[in-house]
Backbone as CSV, one residue per row, in Angstrom:
resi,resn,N_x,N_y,N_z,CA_x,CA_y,CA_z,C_x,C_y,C_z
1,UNK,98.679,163.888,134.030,99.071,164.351,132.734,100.499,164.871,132.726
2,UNK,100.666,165.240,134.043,102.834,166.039,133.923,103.663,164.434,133.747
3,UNK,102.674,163.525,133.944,104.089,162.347,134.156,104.501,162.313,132.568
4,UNK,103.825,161.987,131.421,103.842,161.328,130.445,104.401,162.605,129.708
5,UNK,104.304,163.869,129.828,104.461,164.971,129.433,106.768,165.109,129.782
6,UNK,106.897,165.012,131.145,107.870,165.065,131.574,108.947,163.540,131.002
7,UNK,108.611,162.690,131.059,108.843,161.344,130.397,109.341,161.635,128.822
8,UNK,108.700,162.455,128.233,108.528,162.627,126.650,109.830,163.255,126.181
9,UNK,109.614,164.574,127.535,110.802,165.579,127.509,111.856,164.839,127.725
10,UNK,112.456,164.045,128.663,113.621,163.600,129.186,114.067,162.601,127.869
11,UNK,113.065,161.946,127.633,113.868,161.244,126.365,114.077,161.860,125.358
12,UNK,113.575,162.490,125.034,113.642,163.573,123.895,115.461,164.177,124.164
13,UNK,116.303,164.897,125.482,116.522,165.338,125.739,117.731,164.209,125.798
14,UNK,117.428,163.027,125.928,118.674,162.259,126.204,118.777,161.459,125.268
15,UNK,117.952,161.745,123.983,118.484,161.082,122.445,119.117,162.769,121.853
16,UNK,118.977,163.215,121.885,119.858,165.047,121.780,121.122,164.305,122.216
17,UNK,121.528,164.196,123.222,122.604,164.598,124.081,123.152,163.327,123.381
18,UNK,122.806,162.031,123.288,123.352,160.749,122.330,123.704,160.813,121.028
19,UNK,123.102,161.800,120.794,123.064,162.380,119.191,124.559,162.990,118.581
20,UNK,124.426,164.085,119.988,125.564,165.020,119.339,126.886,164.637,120.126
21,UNK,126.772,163.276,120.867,128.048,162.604,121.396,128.241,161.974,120.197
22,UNK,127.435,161.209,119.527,127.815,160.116,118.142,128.293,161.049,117.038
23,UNK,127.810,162.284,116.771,128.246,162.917,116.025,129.940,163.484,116.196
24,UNK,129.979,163.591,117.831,131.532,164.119,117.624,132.232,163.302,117.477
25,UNK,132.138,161.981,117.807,132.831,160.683,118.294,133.275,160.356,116.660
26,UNK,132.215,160.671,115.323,132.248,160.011,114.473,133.971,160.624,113.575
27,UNK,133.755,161.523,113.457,135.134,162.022,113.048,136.331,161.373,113.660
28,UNK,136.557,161.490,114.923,137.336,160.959,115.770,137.494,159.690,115.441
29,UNK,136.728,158.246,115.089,136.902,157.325,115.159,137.476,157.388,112.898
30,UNK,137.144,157.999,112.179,137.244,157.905,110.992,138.537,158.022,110.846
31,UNK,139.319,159.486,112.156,140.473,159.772,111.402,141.507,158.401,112.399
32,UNK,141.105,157.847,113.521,141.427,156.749,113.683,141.939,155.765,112.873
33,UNK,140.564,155.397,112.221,140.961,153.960,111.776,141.419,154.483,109.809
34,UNK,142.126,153.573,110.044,142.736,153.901,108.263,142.231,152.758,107.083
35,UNK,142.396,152.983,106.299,141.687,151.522,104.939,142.625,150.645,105.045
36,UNK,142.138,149.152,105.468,142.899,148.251,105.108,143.414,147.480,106.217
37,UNK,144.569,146.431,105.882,145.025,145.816,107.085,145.964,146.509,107.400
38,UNK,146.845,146.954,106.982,147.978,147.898,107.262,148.101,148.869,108.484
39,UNK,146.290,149.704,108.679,146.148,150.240,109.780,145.961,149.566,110.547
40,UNK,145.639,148.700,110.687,145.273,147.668,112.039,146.396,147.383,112.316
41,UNK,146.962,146.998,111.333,148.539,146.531,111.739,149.644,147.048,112.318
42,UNK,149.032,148.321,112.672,150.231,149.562,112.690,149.543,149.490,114.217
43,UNK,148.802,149.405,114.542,148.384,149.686,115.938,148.569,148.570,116.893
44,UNK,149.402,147.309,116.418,149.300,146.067,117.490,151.078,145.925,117.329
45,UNK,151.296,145.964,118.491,152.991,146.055,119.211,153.106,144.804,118.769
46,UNK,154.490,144.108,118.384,155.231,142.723,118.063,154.927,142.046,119.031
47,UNK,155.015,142.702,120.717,155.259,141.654,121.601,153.652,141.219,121.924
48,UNK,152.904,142.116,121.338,151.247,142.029,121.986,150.266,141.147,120.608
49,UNK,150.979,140.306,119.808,150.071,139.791,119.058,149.913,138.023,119.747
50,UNK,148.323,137.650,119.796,148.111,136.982,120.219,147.496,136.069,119.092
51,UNK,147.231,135.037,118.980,146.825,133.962,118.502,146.903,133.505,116.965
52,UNK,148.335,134.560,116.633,148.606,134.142,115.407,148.965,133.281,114.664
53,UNK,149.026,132.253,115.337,149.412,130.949,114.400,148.670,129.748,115.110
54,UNK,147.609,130.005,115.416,146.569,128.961,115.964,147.067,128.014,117.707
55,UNK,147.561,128.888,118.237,148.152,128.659,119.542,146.721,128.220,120.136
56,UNK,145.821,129.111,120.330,144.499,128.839,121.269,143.403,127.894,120.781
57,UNK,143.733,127.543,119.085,142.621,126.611,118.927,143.197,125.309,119.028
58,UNK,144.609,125.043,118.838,145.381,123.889,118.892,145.809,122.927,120.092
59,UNK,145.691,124.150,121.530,145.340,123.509,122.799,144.191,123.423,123.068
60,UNK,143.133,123.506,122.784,141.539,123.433,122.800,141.331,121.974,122.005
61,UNK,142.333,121.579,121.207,141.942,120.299,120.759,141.509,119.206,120.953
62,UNK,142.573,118.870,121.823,142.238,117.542,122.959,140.863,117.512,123.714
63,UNK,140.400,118.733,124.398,139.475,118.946,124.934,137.733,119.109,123.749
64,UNK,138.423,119.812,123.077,137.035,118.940,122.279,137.335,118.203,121.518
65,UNK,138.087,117.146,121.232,137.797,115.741,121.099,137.361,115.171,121.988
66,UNK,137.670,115.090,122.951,137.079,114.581,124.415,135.314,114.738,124.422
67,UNK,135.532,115.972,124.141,133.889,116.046,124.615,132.817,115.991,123.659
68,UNK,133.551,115.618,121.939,132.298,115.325,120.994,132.693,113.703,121.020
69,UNK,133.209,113.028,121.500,133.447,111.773,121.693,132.367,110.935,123.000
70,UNK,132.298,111.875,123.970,131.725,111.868,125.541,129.943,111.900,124.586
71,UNK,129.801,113.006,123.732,128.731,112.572,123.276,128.103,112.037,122.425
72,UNK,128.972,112.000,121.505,128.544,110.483,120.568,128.462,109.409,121.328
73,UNK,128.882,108.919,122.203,129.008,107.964,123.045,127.430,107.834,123.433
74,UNK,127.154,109.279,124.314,125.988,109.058,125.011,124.900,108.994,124.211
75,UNK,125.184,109.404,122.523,124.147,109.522,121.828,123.986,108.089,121.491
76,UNK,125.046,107.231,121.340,124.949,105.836,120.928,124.467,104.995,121.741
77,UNK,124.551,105.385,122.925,124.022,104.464,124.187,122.805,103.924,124.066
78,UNK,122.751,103.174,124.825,121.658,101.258,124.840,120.307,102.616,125.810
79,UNK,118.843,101.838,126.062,117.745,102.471,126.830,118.312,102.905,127.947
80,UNK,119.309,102.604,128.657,119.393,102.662,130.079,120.446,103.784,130.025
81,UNK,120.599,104.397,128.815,121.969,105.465,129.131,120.930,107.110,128.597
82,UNK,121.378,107.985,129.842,119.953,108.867,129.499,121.130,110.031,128.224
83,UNK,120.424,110.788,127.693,120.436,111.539,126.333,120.806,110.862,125.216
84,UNK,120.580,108.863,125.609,120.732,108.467,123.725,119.268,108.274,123.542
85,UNK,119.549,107.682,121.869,118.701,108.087,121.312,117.625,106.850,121.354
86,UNK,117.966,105.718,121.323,117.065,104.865,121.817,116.331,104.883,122.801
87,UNK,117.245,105.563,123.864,116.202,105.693,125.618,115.206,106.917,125.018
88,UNK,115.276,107.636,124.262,114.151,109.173,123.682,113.090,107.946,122.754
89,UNK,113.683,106.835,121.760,112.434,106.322,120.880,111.817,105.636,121.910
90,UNK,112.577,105.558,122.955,111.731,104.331,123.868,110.780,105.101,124.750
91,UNK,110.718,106.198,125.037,110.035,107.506,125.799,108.885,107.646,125.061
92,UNK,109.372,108.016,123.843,108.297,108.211,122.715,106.983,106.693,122.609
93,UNK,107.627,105.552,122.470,107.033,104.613,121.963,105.958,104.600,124.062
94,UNK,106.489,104.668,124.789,105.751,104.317,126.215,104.646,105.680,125.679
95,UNK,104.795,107.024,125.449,103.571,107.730,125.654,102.625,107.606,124.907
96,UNK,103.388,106.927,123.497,102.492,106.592,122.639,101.316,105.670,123.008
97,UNK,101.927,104.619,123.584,101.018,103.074,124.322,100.034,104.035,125.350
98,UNK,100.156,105.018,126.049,99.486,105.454,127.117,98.548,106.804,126.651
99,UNK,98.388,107.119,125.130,97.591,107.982,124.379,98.241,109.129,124.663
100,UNK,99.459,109.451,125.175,99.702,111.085,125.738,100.394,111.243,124.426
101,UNK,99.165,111.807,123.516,99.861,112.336,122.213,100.643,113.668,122.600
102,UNK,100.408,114.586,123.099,101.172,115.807,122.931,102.007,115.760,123.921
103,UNK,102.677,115.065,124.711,104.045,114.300,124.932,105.078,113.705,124.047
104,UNK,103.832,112.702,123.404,104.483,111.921,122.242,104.986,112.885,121.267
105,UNK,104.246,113.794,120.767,104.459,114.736,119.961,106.172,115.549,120.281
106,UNK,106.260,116.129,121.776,107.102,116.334,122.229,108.419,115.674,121.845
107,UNK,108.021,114.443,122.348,109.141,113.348,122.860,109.544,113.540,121.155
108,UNK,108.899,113.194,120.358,109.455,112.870,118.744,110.116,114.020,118.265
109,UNK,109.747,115.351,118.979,110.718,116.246,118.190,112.021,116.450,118.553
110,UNK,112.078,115.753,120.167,113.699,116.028,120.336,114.254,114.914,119.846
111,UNK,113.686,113.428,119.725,114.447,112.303,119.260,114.833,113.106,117.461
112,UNK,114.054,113.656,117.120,114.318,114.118,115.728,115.807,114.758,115.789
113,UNK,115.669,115.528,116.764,116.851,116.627,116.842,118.026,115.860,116.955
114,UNK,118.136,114.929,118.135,119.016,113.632,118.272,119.792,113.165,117.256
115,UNK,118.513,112.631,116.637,119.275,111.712,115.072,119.881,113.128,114.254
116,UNK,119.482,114.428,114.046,119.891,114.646,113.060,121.343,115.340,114.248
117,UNK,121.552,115.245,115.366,122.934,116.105,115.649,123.735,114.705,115.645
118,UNK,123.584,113.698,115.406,124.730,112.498,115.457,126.159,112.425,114.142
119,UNK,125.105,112.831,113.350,125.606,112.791,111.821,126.829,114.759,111.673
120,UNK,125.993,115.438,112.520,126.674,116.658,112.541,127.727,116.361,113.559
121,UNK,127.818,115.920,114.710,128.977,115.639,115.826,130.159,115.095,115.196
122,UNK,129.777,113.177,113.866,130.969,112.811,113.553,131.249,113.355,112.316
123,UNK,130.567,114.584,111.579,131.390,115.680,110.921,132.423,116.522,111.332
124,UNK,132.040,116.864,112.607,132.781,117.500,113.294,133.747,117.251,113.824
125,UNK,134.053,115.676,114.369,134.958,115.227,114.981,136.245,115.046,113.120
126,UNK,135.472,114.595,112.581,136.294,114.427,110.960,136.990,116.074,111.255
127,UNK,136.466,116.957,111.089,136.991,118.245,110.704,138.028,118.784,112.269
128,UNK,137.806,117.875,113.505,138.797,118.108,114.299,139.751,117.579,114.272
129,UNK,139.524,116.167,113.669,140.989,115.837,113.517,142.029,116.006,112.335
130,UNK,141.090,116.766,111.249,141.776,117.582,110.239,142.659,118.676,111.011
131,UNK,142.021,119.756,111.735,142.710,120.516,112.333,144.187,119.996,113.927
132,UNK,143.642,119.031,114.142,144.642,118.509,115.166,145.817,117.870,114.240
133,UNK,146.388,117.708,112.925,146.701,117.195,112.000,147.556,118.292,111.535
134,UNK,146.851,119.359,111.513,147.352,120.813,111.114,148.167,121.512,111.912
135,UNK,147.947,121.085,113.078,148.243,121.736,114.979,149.555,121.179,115.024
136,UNK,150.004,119.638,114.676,150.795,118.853,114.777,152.124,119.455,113.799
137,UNK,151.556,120.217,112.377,152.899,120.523,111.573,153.188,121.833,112.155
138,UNK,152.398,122.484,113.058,152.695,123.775,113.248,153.844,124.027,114.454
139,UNK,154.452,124.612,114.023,156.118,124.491,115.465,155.272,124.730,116.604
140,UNK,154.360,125.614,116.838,153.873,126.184,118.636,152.891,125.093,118.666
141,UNK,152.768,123.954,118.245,151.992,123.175,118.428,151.881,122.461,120.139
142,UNK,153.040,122.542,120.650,153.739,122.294,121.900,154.425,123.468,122.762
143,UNK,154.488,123.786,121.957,154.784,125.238,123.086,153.547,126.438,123.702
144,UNK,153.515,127.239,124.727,152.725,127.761,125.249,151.646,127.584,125.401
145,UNK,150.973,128.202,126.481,149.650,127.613,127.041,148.096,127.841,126.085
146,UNK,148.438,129.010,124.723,147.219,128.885,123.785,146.597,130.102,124.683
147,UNK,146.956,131.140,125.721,145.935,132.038,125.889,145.973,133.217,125.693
């Protein structure tokens, strides 16, 4: 009976002590921060602003084009290429022939998932090369490493 008794106390004792840290902290952080962008703005040095003109998403470009390309690819691929979508209907259609419905069942919900991320990937690739388009008029488009 002292364990659950002593247990009760200590937490009790260390939501107190969390309590009246959040309470002092709260003032402190209010008279901190000020309304608006202006205060934020006042607190970041000229030489310390980072990614203001799309430096880090504009070298990231190439690299995901690369890699929603790598998988549309694999999503388009023939039976013999594994994560397309034919080698999943063709998975599906074998468990079907062999009665393993709740395989089959399985197998059909990721081919589902499949078809519907194909249509979301070459949205995406559309909306990357909108932004690589954008990257191109921007002067740091070529300059610095984006980190």
């Amino acid at each position: 009976m002292q364990r659950p008794k002593a247990t009760v106390a200590t937490a009790l004792a260390g939501l107190a002590l969390t309590g009246s840290l959040l309470s002092a902290a709260a003032p402190a952080n209010a008279a901190e921060s000020g309304s608006g962008p202006a205060a934020s703005q006042a607190k970041v040095h000229p030489g310390q602003q980072r990614h203001t003109e799309g430096k880090g998403l504009c070298a990231r470009v190439p690299r995901l084009e690369k890699r929603i390309d790598r998988a549309l690819a694999r999503l388009n691929g023939g039976v013999h290429t594994r994560g397309s979508v034919a080698r999943m209907a063709q998975r599906v259609k074998n468990a079907r022939a062999k009665n393993h419905d709740a395989v089959a069942t399985f197998l059909q919900d990721r081919l589902t998932r499949r078809k519907q991320l194909k249509p979301t990937l070459t949205r995406e690739r559309a909306d990357l090369k909108a932004v690589a388009a954008w990257c191109s008029t921007r002067d740091n488009a070529k300059e610095g490493n984006g980190s």
